[in-house]
C-alpha positions as CSV (number, residue, x, y, z in Angstrom):
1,X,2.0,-5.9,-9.0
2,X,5.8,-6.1,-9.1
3,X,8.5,-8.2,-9.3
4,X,9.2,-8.6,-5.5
5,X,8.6,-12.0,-3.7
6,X,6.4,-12.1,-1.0
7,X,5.3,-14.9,1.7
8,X,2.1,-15.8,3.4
9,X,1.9,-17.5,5.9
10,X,-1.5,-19.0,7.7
11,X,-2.1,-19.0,10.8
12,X,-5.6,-18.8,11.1
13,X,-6.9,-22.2,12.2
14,X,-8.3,-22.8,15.5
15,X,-5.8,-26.1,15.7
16,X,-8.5,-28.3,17.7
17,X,-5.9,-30.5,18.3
18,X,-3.1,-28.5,19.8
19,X,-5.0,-27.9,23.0
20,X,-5.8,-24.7,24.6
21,X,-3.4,-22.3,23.1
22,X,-2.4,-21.1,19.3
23,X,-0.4,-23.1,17.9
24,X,1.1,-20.4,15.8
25,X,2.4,-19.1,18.9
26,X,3.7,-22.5,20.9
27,X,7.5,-21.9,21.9
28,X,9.6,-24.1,19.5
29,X,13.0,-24.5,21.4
30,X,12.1,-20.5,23.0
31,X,11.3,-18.8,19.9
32,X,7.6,-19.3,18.9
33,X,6.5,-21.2,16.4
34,X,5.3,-18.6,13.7
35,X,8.6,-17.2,13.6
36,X,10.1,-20.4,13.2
37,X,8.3,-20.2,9.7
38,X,8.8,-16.3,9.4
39,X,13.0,-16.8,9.7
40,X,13.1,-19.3,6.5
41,X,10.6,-17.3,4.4
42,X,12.2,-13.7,5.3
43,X,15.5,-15.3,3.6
44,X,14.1,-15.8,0.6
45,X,11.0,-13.0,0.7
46,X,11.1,-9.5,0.2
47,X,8.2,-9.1,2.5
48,X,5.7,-11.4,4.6
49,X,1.9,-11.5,5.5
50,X,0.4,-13.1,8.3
51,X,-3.1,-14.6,7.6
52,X,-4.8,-14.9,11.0
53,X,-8.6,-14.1,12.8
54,X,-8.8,-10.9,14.1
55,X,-8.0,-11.8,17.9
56,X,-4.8,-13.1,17.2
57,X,-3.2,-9.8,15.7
58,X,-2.0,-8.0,18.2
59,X,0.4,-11.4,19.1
60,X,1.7,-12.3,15.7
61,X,3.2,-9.0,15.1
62,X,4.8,-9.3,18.8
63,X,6.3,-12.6,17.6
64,X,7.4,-12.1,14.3
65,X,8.8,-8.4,15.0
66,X,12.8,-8.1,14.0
67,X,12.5,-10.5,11.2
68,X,14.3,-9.1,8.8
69,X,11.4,-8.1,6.4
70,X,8.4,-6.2,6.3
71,X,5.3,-7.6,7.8
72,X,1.9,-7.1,6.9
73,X,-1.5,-8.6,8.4
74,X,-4.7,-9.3,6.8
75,X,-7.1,-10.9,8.8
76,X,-10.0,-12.9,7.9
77,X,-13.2,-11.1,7.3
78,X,-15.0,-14.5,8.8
79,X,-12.8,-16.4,10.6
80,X,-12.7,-20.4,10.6
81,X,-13.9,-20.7,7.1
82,X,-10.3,-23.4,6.3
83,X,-7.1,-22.7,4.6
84,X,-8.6,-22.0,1.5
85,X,-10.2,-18.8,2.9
86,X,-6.9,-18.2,4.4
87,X,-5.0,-18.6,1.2
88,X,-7.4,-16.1,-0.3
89,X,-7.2,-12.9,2.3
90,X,-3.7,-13.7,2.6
91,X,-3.3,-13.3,-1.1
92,X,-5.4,-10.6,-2.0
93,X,-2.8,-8.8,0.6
94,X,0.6,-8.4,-1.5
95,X,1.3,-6.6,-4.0
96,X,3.8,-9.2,-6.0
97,X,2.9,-11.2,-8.7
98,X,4.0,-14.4,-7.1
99,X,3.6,-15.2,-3.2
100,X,4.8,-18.4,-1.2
101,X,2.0,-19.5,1.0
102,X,2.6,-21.6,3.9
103,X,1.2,-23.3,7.1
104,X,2.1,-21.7,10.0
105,X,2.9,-25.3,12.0
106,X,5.6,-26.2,9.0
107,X,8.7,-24.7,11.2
108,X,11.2,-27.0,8.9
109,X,10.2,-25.3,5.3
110,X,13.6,-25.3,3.1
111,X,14.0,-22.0,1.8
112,X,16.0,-23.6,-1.2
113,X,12.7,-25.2,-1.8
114,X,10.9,-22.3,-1.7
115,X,13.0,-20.4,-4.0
116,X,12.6,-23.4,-6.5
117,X,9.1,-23.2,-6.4
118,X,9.3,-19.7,-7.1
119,X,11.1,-20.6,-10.5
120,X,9.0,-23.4,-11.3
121,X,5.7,-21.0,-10.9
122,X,7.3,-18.0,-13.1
123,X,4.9,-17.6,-16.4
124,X,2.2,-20.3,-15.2
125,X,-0.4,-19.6,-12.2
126,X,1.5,-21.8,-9.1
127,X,3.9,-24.4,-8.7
128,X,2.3,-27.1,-6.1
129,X,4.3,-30.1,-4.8
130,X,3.1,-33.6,-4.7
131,X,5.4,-35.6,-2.8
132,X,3.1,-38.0,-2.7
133,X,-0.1,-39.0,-3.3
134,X,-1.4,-35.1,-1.8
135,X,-0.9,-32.1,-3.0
136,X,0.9,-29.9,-0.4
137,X,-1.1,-26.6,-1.1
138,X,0.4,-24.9,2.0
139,X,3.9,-25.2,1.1
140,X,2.9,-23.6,-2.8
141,X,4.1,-20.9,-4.7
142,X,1.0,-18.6,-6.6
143,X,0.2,-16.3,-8.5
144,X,-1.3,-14.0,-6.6
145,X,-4.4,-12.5,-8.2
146,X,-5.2,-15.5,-9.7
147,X,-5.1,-17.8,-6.9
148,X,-7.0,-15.8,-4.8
149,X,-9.6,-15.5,-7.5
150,X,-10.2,-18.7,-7.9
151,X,-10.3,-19.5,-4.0
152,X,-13.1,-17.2,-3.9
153,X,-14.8,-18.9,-6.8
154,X,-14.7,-22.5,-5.1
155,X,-16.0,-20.4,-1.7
156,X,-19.0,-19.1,-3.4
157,X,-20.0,-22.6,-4.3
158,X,-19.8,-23.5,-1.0
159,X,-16.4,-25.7,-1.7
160,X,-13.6,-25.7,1.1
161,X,-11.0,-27.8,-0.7
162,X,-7.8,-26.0,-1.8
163,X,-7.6,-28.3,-4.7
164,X,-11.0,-27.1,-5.7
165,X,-9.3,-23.8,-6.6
166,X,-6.2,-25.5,-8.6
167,X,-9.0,-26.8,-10.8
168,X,-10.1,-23.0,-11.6
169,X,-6.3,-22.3,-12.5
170,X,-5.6,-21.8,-15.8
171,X,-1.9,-23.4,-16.0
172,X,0.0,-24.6,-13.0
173,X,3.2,-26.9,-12.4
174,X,2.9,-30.0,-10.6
175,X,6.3,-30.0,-8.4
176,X,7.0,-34.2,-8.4
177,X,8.0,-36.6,-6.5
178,X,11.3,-36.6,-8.1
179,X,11.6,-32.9,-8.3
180,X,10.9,-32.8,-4.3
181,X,13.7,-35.1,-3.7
182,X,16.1,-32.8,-5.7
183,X,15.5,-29.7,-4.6
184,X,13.8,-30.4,-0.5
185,X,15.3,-31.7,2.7
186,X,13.0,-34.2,3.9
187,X,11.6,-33.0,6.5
188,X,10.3,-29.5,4.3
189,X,6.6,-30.8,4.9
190,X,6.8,-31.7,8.2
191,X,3.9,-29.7,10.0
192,X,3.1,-30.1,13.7
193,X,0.1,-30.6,14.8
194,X,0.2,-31.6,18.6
195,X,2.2,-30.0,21.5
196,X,3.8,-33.7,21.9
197,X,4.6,-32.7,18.7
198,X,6.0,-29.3,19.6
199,X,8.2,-31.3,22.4
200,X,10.2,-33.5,19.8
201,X,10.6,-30.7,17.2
202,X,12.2,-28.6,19.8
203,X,14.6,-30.9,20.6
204,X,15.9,-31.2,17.2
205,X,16.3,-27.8,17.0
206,X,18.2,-27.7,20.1
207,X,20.7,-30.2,18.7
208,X,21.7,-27.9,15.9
């Protein structure tokens, strides 16, 4: 392991309610999606890995190429198995101790956040935001071989819930409420989970 920071992002879902086409690839205001994501973590991450299904691949690299960091894949040996499978190939791929891990549809992620999360995980096993009454385990800083660990544990059972594996962790930071509102813009969570959805984002970025 070293000391580099690394980001994972997920992007494996089938996103049954997006329609027809992946959402990790929808154009948000002509740039798609994915790279929305890539752009904020690559200013804050030494290098990035996609988490996808094998058939998406080939496009991901296409769309997050020229990001500014190095770019790694690791598919899912079975695909559709949730984001806690994800979190766990996508982990088991970096070679830092710590990794950001976030949803692919979350195009408005504050890499100021991020890098606080980064500090508040440093000497415990993650720093996971609750904003509210959820934890928001796909905008969470890990450690990496510990997190993935413990995601495999929880699948072995035959458990799907990412808060399953916080339960195996040993010591992690809840980020609060408070904390969220100090150090995140507001709309840091936001994910996107329709093409409707797409449509308004897009025009938000268009106004900047």
């Amino acid at each position: 392991m070293t000391d580099i920071r690394e980001g994972v992002v997920l992007c494996g879902g089938y996103s049954t309610r997006f329609g027809d086409g992946d959402k990790a690839l929808a154009d948000l205001a002509g740039t798609p999606l994915v790279r929305r994501v890539a752009d904020r973590l690559a200013s804050v991450c030494d290098r990035l890995v996609l988490n996808c299904r094998e058939e998406q691949v080939e496009a991901l690299r296409a769309a997050v190429e020229g990001c500014g960091v190095p770019v790694a894949v690791a598919a899912d040996p079975v695909p559709d198995r949730g984001p806690t499978a994800g979190i766990a190939t996508g982990l088991s791929a970096v070679d830092s101790t710590y990794a950001a891990v976030v949803a692919c549809d979350m195009p408005f992620v504050d890499p100021a956040f991020v890098e606080y999360l980064f500090s508040r995980a440093e000497g415990r096993d993650a720093a996971v935001p609750r904003p509210d009454e959820w934890y928001q385990t796909t905008q969470a800083v890990y450690r990496a071989d510990a997190m993935a660990a413990a995601c495999e544990r929880v699948l072995s059972r035959g458990e799907a819930r990412v808060v399953a594996a916080l339960d195996e962790l040993d010591d992690w930071a809840t980020v609060t409420e408070e904390e969220v509102r100090a150090h995140a813009t507001p709309e840091t969570f936001e994910n996107l989970n329709t093409e409707s959805e797409v449509r308004e984002a897009a025009r938000r970025f268009e106004s900047f």
